[in-house]
C-alpha positions in Angstrom: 0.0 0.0 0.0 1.3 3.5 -0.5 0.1 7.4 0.0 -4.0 8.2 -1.1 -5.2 11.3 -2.3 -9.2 12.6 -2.4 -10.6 9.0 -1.0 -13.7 9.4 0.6 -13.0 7.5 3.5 -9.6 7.5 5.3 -7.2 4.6 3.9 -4.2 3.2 6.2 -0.5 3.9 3.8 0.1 0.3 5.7 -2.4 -2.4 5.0 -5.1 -0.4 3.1 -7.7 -0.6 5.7 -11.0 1.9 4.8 -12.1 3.8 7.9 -15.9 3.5 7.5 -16.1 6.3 10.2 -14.0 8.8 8.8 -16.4 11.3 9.4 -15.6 10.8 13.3 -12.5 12.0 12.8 -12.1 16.1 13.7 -9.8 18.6 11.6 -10.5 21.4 9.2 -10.0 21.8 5.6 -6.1 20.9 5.3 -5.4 20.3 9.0 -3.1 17.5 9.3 -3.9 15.0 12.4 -1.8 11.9 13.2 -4.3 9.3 13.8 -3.9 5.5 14.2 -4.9 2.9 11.9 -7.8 0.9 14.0 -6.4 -2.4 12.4 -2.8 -2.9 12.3 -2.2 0.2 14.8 0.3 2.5 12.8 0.4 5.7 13.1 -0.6 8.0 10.1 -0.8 11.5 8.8 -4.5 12.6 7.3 -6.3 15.9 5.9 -9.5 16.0 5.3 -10.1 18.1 2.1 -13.2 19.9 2.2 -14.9 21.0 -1.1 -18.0 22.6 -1.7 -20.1 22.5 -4.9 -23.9 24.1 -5.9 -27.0 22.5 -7.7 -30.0 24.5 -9.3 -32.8 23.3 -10.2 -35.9 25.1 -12.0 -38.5 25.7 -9.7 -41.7 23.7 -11.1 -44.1 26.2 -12.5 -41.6 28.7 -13.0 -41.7 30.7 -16.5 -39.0 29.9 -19.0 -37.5 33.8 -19.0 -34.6 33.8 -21.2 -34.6 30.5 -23.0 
C-alpha cells in the first residue's frame, strides 16, 4: 500500500484498511492529524479536504424567461 489522495474515506498507507467512520475523525480543511490505523495500529498523517459544490434546479411552474 502507498500514500491516497481525495478518497472518501480514510485509507491506512500500511495495510489499506477503509475507515468507515471517517467522518468521526475532527480537523478542518487541510489540518493535518496523526491518527492511528484501527487495524494494524500504525500511526498515520490525514487531511480531510473539504470542497463545496452548488446544484439549481428550475422551480416547477416557473416561467421559462430567457430561453
Amino acid at each position: 500500500m502507498g500514500d491516497t489522495e481525495y478518497t472518501s474515506q480514510i485509507v491506512c498507507p500500511y495495510c489499506g484498511h477503509e475507515d468507515n467512520d471517517s467522518w468521526e475523525f475532527g480537523g478542518g480543511d487541510g489540518e493535518e492529524l496523526e491518527i492511528d490505523c484501527p487495524k494494524c495500529g500504525e500511526t498515520m498523517l490525514c487531511t480531510r479536504n473539504i470542497q463545496i459544490t452548488y446544484s439549481t434546479y428550475r422551480k416547477e411552474g416557473a416561467d421559462e424567461r430567457g430561453s
